[in-house]
C-alpha positions in Angstrom: 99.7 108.6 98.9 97.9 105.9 98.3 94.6 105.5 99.9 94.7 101.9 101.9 91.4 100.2 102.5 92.1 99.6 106.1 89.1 97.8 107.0 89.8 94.9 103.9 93.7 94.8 105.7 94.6 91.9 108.3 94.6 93.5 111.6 98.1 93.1 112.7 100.6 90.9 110.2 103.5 91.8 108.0 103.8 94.5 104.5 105.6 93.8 101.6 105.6 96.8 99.2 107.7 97.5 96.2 108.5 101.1 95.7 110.2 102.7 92.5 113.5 102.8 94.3 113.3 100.8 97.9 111.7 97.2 98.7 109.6 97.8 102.5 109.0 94.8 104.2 107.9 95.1 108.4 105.6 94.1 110.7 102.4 96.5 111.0 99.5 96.7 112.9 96.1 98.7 112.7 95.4 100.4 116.0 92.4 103.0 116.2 91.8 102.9 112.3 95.4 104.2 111.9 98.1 101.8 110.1 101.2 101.6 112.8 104.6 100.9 110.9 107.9 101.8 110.7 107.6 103.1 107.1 104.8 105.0 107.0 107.0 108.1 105.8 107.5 106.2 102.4 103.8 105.3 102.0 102.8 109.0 102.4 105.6 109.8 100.1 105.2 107.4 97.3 102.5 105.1 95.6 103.9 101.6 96.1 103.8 100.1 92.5 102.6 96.5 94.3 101.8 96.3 97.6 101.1 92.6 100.5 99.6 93.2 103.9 99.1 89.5 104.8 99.2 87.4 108.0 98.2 83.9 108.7 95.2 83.1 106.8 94.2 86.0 104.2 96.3 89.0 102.1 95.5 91.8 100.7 97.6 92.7 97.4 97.2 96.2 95.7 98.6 96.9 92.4 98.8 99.7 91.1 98.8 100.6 87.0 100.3 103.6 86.6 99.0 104.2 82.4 95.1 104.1 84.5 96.4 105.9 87.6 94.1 103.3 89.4 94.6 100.1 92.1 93.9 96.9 91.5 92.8 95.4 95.1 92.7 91.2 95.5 91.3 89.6 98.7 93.0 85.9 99.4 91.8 84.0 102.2 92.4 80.8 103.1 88.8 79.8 103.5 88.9 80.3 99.9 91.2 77.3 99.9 89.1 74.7 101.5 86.6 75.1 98.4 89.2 74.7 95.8 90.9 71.2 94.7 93.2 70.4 96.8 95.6 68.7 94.1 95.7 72.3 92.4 97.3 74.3 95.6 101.0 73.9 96.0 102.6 75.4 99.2 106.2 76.6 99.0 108.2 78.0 101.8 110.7 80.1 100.8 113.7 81.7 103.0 114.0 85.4 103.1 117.2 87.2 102.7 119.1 88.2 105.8 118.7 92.2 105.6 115.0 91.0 105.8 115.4 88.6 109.0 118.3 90.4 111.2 115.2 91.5 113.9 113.9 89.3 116.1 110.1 90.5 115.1 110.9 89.1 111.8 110.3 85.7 109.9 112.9 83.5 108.5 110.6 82.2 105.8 107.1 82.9 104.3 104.9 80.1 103.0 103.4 81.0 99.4 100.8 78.9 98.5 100.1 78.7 94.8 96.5 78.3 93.1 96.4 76.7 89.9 93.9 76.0 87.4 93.1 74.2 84.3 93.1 76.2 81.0 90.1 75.6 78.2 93.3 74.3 76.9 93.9 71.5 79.5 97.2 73.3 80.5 98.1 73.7 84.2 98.7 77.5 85.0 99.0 79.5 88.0 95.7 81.6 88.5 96.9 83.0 91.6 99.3 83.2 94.7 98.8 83.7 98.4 101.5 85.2 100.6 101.4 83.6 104.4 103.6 82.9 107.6 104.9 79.3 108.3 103.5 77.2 110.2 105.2 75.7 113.1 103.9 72.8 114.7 
């Protein structure tokens, strides 16, 4: 099993996790420094080979490269956001398949919101990606 940096996890939000053979995507929550989620048999059985606890405003993604038998961590928040151009951040929502949706705990979307940059090159390429809810207003 992989060990999860709990404290660096959002408190209570949603996992998306790609195994070898099975996609996992729940709500969880952290209660009393233990991770609370339906799955948890298939984290301590297998090392998810990438790996989204996100919630409204930050995710954590691990991935993990098998040839170094390591895990990359990455930290996104949107208060990251607010210093970046605003013209390079695209936000997508995208609809989720219905296997993923049938509870009512679930979302019917997530919002992905896309962080580009500038090469040396003046070419526009995605640097990075943020997974989120929707926002309802």
């Amino acid at each position: 099993m992989i060990k999860l940096p709990l404290e660096k996890i959002p408190e209570k939000g949603f996992v998306l996790a790609d195994f070898a053979d099975t996609t996992v995507f729940e709500p969880y929550e952290i209660k009393n420094g233990e991770l609370c989620l339906g799955s948890r048999k298939v984290f301590e059985q297998q090392i998810p080979i990438e790996c989204h606890f996100f919630d409204e405003t930050s995710e954590l993604r691990l991935v993990h490269r098998e040839s170094r038998n390591d895990t990359i961590e990455i930290l996104l928040r949107e208060s990251d956001e607010t210093d970046m151009d605003q013209e390079l951040l695209y936000t997508q929502e995208v609809l989720l398949k219905q296997e993923y949706t049938s509870r009512d705990d679930m979302p019917k979307k997530l919002r992905i919101i896309n962080r580009f940059v500038y090469s040396d090159n003046d070419t526009l390429i995605l640097n990075n990606y943020r997974i989120s809810l929707p926002r309802y207003t």
